[in-house]
N, CA, C and O of each residue as an XYZ file, in Angstrom:
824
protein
N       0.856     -1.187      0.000
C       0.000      0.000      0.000
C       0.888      1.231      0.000
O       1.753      1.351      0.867
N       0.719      2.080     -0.869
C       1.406      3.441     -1.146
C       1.102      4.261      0.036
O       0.180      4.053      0.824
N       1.927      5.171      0.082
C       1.490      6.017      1.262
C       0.229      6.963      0.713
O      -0.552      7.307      1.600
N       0.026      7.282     -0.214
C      -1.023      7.827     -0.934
C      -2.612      7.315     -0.843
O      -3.687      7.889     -1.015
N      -2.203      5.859     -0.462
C      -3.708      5.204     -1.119
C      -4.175      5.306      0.771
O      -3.439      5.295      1.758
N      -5.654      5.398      0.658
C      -6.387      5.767      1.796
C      -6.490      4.637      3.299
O      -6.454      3.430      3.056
N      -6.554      4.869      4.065
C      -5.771      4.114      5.426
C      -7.708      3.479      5.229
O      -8.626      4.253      4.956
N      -7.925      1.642      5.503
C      -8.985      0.897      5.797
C      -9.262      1.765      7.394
O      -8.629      2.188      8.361
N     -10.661      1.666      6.861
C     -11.546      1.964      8.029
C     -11.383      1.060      9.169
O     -11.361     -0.165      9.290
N     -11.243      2.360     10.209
C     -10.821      1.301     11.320
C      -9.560      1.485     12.069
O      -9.316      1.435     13.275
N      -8.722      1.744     10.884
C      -7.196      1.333     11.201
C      -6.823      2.660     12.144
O      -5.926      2.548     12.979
N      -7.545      3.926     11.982
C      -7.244      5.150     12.525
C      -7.972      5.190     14.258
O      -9.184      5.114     14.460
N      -7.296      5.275     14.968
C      -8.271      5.057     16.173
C      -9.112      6.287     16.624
O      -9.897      6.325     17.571
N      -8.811      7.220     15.813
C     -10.339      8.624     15.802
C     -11.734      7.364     15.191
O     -12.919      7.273     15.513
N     -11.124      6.793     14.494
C     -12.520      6.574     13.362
C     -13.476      5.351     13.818
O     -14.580      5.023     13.383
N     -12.549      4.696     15.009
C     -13.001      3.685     15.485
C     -14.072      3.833     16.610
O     -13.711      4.613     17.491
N     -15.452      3.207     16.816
C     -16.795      3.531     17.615
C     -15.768      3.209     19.343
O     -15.003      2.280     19.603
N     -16.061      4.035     19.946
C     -15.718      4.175     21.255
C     -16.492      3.670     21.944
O     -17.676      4.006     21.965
N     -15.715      2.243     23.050
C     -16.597      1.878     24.201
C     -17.440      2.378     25.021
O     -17.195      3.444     25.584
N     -18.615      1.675     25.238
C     -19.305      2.482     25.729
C     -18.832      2.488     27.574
O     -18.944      1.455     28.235
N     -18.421      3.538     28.069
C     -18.233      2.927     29.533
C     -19.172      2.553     30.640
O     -20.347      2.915     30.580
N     -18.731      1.866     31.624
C     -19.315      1.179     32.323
C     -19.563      2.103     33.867
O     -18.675      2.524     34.608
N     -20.877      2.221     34.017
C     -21.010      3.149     35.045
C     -20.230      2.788     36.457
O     -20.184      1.648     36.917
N     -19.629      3.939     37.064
C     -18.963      4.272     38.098
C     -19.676      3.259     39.177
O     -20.892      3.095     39.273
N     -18.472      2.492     40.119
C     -19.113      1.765     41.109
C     -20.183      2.952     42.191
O     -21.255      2.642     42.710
N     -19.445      4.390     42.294
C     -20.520      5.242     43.213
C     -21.593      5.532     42.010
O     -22.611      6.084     42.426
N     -21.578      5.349     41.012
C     -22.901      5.886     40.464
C     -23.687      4.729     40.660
O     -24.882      4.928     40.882
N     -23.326      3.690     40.631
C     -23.887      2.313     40.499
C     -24.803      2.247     42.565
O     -25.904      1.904     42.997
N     -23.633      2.745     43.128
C     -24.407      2.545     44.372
C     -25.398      3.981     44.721
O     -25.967      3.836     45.803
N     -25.653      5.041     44.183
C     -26.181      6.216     43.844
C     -27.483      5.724     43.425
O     -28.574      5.714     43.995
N     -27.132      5.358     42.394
C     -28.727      4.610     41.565
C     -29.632      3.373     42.660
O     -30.855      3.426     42.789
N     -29.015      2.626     43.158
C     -29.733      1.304     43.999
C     -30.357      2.416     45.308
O     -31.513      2.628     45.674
N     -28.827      3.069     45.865
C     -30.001      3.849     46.840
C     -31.097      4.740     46.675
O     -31.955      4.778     47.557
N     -31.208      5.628     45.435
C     -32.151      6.330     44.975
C     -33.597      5.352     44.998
O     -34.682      5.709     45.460
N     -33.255      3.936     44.322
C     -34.239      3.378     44.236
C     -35.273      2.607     45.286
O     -36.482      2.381     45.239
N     -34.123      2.278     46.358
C     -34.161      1.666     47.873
C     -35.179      3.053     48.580
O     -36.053      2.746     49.391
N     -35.043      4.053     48.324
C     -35.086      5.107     49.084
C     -36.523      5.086     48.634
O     -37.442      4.713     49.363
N     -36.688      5.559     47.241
C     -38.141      6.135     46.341
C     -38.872      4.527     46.643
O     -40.012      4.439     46.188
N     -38.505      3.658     47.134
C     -39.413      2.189     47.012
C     -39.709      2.899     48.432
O     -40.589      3.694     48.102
N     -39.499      3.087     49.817
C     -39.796      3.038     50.862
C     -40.857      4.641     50.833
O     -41.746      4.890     51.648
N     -40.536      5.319     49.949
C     -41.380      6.528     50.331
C     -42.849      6.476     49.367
O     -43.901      7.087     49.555
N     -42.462      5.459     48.227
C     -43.520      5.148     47.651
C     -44.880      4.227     48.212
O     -46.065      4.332     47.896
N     -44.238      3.332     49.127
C     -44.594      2.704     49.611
C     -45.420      3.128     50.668
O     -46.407      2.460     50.976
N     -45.093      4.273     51.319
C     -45.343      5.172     52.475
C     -46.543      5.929     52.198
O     -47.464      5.850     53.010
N     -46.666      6.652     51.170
C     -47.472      7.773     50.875
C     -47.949      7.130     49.967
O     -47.411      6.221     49.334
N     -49.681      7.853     49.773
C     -50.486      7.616     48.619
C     -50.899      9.055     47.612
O     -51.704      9.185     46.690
N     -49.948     10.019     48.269
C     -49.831     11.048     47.520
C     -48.753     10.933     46.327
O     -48.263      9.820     46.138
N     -48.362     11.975     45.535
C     -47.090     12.051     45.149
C     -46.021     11.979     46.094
O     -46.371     11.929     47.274
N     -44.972     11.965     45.881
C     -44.092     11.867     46.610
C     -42.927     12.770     45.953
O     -42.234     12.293     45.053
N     -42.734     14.034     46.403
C     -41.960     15.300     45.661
C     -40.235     14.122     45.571
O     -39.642     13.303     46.273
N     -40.109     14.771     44.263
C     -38.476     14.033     43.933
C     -37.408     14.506     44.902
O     -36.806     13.683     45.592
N     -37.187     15.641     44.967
C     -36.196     16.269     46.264
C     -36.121     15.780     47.903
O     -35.203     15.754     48.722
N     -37.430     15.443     47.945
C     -37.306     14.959     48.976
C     -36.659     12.908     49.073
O     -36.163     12.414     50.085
N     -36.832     12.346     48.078
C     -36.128     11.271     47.710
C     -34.379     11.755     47.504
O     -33.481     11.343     48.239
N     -34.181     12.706     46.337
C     -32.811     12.729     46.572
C     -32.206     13.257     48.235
O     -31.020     13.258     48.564
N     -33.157     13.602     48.949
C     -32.432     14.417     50.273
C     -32.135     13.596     51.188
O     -31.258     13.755     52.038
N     -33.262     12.146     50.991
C     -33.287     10.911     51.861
C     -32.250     10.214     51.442
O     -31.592      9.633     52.305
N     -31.908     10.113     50.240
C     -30.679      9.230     49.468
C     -29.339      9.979     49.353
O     -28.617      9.950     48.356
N     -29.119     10.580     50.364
C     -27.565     11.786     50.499
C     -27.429     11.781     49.331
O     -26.579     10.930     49.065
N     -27.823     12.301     48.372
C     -27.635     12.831     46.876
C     -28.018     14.275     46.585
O     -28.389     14.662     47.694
N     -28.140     15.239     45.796
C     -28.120     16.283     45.261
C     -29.443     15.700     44.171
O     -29.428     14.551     43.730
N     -30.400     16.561     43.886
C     -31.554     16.356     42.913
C     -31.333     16.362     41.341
O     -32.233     16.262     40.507
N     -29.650     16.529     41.023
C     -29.404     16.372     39.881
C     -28.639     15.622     39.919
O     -27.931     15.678     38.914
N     -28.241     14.550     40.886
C     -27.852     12.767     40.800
C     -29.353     12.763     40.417
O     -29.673     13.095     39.276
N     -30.006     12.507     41.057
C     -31.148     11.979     40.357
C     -32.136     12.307     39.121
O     -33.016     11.637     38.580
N     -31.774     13.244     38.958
C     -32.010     13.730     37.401
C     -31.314     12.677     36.565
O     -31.878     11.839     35.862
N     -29.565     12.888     36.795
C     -29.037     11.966     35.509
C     -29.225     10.651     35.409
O     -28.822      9.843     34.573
N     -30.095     10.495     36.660
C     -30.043      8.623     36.596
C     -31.481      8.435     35.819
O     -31.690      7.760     34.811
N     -32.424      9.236     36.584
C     -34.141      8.991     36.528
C     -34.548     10.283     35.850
O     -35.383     10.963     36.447
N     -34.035     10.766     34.574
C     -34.323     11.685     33.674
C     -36.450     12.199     33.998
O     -36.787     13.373     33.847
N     -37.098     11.536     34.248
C     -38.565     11.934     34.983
C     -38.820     10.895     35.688
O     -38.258      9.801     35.711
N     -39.938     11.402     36.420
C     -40.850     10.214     37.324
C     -40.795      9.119     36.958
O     -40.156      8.238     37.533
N     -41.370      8.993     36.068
C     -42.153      8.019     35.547
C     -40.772      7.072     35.144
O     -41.104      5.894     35.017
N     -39.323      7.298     34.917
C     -38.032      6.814     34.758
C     -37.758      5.856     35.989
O     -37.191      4.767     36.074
N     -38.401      6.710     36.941
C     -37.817      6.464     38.918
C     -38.864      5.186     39.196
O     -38.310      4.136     39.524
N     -40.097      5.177     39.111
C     -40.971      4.512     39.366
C     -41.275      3.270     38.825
O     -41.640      2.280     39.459
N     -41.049      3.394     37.205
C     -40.506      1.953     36.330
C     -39.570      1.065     37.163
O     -39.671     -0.022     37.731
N     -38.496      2.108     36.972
C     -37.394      1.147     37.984
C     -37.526      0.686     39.162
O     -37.051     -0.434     39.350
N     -38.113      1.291     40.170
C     -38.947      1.257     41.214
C     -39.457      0.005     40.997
O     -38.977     -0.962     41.587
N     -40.690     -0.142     39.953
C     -41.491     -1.415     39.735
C     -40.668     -2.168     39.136
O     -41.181     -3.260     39.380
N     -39.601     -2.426     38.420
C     -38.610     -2.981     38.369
C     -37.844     -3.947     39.227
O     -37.807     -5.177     39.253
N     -37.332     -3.146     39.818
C     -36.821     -3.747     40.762
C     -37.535     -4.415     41.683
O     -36.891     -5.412     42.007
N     -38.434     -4.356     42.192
C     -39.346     -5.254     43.155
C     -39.974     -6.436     42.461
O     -40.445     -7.418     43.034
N     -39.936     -6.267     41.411
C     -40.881     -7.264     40.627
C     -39.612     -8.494     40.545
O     -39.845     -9.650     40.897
N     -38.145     -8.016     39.988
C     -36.954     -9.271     39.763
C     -37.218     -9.494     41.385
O     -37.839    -10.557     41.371
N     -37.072     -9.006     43.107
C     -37.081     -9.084     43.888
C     -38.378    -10.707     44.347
O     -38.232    -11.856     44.765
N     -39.349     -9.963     43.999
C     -40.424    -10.976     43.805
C     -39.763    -12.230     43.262
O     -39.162    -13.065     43.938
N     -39.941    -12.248     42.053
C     -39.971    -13.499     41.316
C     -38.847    -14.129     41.414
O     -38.953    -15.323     41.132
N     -37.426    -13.661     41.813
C     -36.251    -14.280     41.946
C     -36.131    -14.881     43.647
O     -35.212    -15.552     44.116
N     -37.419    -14.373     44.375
C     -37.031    -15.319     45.858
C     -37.459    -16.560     46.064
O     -37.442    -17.222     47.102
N     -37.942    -16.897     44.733
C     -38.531    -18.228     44.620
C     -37.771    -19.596     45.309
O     -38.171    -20.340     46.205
N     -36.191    -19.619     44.314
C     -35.755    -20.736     44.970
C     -34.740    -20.565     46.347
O     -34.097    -21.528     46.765
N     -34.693    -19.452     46.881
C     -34.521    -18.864     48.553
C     -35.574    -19.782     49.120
O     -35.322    -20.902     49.564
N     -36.831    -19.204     49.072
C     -37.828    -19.625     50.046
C     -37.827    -21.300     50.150
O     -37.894    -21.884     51.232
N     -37.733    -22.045     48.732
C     -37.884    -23.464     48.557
C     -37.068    -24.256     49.521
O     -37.463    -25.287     50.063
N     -35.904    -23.703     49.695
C     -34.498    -23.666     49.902
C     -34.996    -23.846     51.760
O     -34.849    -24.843     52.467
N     -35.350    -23.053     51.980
C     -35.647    -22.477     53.863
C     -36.874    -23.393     54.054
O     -36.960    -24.085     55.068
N     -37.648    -23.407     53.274
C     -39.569    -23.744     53.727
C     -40.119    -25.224     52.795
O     -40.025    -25.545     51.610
N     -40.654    -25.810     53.891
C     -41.669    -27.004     52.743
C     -42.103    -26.268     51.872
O     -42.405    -25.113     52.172
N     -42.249    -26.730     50.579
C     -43.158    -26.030     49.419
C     -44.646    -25.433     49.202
O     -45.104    -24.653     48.367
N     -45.426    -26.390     50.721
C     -46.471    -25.032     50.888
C     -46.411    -23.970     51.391
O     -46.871    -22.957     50.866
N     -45.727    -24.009     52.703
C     -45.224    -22.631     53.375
C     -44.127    -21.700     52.605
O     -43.929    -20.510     52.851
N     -43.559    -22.363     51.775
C     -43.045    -21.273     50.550
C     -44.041    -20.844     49.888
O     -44.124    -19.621     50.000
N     -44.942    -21.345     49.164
C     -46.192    -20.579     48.703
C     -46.447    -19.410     49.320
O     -46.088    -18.249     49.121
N     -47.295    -20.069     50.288
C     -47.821    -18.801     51.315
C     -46.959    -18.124     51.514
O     -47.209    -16.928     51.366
N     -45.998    -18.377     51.802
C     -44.712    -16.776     52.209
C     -44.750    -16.087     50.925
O     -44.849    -14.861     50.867
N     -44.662    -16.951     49.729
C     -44.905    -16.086     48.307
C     -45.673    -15.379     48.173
O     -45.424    -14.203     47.906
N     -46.964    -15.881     48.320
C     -48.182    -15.055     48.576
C     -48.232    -13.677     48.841
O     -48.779    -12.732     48.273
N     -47.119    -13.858     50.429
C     -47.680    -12.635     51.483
C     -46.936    -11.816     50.415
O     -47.546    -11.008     49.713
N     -45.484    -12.052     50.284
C     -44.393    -11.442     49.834
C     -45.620    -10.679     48.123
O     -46.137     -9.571     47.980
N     -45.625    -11.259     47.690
C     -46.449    -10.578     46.007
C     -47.775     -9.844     46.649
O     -47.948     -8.751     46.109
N     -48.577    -10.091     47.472
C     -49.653     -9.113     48.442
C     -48.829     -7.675     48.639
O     -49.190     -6.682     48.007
N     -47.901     -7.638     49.391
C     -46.811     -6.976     49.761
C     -46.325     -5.730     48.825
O     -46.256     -4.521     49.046
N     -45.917     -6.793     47.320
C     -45.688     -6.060     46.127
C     -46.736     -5.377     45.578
O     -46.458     -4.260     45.143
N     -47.773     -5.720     45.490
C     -49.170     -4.878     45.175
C     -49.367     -3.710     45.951
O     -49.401     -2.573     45.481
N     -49.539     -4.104     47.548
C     -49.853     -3.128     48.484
C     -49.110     -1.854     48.191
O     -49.663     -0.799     47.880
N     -47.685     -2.051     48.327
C     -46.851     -0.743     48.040
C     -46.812      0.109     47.045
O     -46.371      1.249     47.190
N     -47.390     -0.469     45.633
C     -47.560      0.130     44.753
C     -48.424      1.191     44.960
O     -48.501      1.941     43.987
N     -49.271      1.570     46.159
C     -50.393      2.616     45.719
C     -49.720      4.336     45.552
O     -49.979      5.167     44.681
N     -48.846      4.436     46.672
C     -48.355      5.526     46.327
C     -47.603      6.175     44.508
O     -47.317      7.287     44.064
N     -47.567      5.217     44.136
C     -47.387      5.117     42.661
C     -48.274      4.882     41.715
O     -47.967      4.706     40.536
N     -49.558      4.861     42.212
C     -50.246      4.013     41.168
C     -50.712      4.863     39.950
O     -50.670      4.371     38.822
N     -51.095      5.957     40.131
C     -51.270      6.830     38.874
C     -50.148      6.992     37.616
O     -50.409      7.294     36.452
N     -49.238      6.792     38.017
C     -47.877      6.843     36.833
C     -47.378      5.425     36.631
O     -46.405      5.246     35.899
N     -48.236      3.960     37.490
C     -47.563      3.018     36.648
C     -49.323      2.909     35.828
O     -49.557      2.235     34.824
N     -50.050      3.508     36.361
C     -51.087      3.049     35.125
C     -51.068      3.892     33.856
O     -51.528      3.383     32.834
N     -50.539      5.240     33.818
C     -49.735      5.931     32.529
C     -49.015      4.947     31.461
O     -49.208      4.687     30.273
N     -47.916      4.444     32.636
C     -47.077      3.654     31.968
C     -47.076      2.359     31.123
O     -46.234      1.945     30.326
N     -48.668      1.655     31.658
C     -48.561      0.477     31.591
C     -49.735      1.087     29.779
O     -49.882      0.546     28.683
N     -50.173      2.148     30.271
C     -50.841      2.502     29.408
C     -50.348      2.641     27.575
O     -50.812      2.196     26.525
N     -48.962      3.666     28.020
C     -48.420      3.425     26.595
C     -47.477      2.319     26.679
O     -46.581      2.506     25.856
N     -47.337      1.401     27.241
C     -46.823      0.431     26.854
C     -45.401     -0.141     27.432
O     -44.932     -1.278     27.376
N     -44.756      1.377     28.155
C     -43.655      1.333     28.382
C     -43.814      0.242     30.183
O     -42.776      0.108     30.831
N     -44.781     -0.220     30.583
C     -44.576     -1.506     30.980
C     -45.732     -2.436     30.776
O     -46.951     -2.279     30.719
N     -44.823     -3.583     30.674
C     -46.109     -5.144     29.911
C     -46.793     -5.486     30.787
O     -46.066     -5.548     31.779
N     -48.005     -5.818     31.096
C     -48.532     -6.379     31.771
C     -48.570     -7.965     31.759
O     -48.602     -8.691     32.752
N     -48.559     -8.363     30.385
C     -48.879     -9.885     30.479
C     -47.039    -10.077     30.368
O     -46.601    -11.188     30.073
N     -46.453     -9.369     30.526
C     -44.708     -9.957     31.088
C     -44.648    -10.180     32.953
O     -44.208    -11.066     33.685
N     -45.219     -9.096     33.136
C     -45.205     -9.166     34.441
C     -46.526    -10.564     35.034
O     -46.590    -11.226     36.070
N     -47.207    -10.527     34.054
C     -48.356    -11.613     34.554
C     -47.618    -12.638     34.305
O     -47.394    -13.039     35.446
N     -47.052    -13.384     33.563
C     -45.974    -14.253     33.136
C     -44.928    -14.942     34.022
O     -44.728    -16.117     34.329
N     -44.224    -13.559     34.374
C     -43.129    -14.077     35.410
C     -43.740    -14.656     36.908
O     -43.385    -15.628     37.575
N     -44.764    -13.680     37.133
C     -45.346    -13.839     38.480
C     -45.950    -15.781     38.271
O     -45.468    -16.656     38.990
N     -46.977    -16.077     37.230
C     -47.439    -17.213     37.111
C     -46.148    -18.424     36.704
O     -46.418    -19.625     36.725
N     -44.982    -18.000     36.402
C     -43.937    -19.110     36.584
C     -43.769    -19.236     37.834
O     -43.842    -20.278     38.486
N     -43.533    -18.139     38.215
C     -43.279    -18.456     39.665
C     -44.313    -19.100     40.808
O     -44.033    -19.732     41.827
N     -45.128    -18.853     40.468
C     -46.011    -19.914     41.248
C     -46.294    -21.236     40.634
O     -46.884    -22.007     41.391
N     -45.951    -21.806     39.142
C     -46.290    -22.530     38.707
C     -44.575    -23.473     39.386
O     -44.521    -24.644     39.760
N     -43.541    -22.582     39.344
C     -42.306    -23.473     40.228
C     -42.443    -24.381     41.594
O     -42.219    -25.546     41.921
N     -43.042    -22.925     42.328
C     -43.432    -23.721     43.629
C     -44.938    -24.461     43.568
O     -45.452    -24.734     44.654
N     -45.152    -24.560     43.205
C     -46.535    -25.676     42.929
C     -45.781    -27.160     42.354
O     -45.941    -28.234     42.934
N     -45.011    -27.004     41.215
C     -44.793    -28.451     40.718
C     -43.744    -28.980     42.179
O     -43.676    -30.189     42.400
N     -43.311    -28.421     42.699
C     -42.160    -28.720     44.491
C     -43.180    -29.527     45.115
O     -43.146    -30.718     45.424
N     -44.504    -28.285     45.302
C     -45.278    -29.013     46.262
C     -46.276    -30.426     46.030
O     -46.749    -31.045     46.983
N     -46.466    -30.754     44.792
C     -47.233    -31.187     43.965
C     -45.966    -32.309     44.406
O     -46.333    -33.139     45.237
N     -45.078    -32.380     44.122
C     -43.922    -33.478     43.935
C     -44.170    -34.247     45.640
O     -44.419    -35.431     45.867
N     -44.022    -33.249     46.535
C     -44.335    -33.925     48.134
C     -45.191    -34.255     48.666
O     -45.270    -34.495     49.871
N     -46.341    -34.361     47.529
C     -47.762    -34.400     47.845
C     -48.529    -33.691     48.965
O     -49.224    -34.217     49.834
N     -48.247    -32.300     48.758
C     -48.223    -31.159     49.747
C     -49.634    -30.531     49.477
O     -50.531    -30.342     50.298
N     -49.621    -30.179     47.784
C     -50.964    -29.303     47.124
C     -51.290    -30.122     45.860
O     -50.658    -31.044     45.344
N     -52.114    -29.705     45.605
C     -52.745    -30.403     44.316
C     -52.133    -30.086     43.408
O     -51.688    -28.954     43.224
N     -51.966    -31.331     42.453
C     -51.300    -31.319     40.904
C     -52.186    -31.149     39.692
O     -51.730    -31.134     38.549
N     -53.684    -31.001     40.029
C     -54.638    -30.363     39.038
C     -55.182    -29.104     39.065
O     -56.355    -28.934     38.733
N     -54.361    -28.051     39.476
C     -54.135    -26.802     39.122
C     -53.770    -25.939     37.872
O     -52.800    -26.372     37.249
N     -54.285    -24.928     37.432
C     -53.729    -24.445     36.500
C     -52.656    -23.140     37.382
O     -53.370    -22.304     37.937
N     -51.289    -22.912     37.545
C     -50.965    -21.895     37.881
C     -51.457    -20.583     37.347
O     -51.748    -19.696     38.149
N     -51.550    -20.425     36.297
C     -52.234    -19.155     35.786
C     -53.569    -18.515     36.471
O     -53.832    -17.313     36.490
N     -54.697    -20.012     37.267
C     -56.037    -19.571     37.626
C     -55.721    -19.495     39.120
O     -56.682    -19.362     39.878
N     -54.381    -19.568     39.680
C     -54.017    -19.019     41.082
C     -53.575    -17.442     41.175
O     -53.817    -16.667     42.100
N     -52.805    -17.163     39.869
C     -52.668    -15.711     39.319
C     -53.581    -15.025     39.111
O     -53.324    -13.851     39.375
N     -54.494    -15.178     38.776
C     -56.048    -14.549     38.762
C     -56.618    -14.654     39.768
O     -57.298    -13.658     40.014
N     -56.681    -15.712     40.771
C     -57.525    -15.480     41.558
C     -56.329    -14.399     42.842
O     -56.768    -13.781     43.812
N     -55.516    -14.439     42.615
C     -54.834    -13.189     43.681
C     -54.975    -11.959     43.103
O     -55.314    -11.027     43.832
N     -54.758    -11.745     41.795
C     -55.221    -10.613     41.120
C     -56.266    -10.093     41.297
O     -56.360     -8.866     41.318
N     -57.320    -10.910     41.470
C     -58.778    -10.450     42.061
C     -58.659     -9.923     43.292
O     -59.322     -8.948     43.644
N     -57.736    -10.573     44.110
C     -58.132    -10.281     45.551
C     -56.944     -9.006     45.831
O     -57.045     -8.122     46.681
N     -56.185     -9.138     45.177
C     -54.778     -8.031     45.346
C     -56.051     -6.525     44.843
O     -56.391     -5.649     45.638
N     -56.480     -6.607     43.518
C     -56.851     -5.377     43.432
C     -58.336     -5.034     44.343
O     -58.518     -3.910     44.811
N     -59.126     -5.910     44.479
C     -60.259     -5.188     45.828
C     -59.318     -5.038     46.847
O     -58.857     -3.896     46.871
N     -58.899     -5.743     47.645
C     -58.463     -5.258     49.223
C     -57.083     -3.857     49.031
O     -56.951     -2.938     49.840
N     -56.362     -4.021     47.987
C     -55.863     -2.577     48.073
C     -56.563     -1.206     47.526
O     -56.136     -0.065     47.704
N     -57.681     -1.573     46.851
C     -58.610     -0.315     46.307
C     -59.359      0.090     47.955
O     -59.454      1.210     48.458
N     -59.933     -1.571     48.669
C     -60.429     -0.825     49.866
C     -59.293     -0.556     51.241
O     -59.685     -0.195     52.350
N     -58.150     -0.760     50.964
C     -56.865     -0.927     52.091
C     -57.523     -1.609     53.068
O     -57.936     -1.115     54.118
N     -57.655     -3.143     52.603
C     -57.981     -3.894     54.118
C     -56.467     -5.127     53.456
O     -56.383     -5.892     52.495
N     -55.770     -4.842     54.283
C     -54.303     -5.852     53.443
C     -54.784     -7.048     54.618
O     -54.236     -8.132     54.424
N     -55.528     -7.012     55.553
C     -55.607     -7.949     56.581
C     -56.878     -9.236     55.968
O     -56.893    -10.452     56.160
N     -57.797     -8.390     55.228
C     -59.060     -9.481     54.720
C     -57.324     -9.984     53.844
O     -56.668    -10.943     54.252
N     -56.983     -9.311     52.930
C     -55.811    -10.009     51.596
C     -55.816    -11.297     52.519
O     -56.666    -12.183     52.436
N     -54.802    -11.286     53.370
C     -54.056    -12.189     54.241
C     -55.159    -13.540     54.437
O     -54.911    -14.702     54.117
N     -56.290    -13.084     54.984
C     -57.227    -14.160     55.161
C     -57.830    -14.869     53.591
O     -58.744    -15.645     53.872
N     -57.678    -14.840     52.652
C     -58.216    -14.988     51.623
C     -57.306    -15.490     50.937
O     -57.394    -16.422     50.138
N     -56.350    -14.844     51.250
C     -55.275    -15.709     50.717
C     -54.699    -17.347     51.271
O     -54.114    -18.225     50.637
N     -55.098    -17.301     52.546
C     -55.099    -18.174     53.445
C     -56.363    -19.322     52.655
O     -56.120    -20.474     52.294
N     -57.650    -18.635     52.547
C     -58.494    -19.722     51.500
C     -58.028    -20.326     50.167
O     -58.263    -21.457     49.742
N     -57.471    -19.554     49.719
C     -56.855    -19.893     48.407
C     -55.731    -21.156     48.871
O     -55.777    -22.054     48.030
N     -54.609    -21.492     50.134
C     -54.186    -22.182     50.192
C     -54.804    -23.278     50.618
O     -54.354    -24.393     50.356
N     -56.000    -23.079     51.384
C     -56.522    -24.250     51.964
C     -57.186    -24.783     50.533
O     -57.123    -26.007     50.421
N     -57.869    -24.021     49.318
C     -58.285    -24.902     47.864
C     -57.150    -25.717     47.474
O     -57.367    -26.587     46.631
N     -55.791    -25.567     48.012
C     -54.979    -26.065     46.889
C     -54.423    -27.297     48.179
O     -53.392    -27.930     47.954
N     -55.027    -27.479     49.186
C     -54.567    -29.275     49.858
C     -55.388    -29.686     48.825
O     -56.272    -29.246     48.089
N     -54.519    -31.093     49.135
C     -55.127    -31.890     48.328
C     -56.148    -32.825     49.298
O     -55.736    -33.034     50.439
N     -57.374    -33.365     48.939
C     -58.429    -33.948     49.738
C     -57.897    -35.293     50.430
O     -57.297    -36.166     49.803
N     -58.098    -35.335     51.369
C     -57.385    -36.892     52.224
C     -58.930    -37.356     52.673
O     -59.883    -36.891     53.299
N     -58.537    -38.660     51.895
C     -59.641    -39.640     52.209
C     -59.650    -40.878     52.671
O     -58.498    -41.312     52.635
N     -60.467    -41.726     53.128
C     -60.102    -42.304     54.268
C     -59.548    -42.107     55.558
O     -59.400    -43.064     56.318
């Protein structure tokens, strides 16, 4: 190659696409507490919940949280985000600690739990869920594997019944998750949910 003839793309390291970098371990712990923080105040209040007062709780400045959670509705995704992997990933913890019905029921309380807290949020995840920017039948999905996991455990120890559909245990908490948090009785939840485990022994006869 002449010195004349033009250098292959690439070869110049201006011309080459630049890594993208990998966020700062303090930005990384910046972001979890922002989110730790806005989950407990969300959880708290059924009002809005002013952003400044989240960055003031999370020793941050309100423009850390700008660059992380560009709007609300950024903070609160993640928010529902994060509780939802929280949810569905304590599955094989609980299996792990508890017979497979009392993992249920602890599942139960634990996804009751996840509903309940949502109210202080609930106007901006129903925005959200609205245009799309979160799935519902993803989140219905993960939640019904996860009960369909601990069911085939318990089903295996002859604990609960193996003629279940997991999906019509997802619905029937869905029913009961959205009346008792529209009327805030989380205590009927608890009892009803308690019926729902007693449908799923299996009948002993003789």
């Amino acid at each position: 190659m002449s010195s004349d003839d033009p250098a292959p793309v690439g070869t110049d390291p201006r011309e080459r696409p630049r890594a993208a970098r990998a966020p700062r371990a303090d930005a990384l712990r910046n972001r979890d507490r922002l989110i730790e923080v806005a989950a407990a105040a969300f959880a708290a209040a059924e009002d809005t919940v002013p952003l400044e007062g989240i960055a003031r709780a999370a020793g941050v400045g309100i423009g850390t949280l700008y660059r992380h959670f560009p709007t609300r509705e950024d903070l609160v995704e993640a928010v529902y985000a994060a509780e939802l992997d929280d949810l569905t990933s304590s599955v094989p913890a609980l299996l792990a600690q508890l017979p497979p019905d009392a993992a249920l029921r602890a599942w139960m309380g634990r996804y009751a739990a996840f509903v309940e807290t949502k109210r202080g949020m609930a106007d901006t995840l129903r925005a959200a869920v609205a245009s799309g920017r979160i799935a519902t039948p993803t989140t219905r999905r993960r939640v019904t594997t996860a009960i369909a996991t601990i069911l085939a455990s318990a089903g295996v120890a002859g604990l609960l019944r193996t003629d279940v559909e997991p999906e019509d245990i997802t619905v029937m908490l869905l029913g009961i998750f959205l009346t008792t948090t529209a009327s805030n009785t989380p205590e009927q939840a608890g009892r009803l949910i308690n019926l729902v485990m007693d449908a799923l022994r299996p009948t002993r006869t003789g």
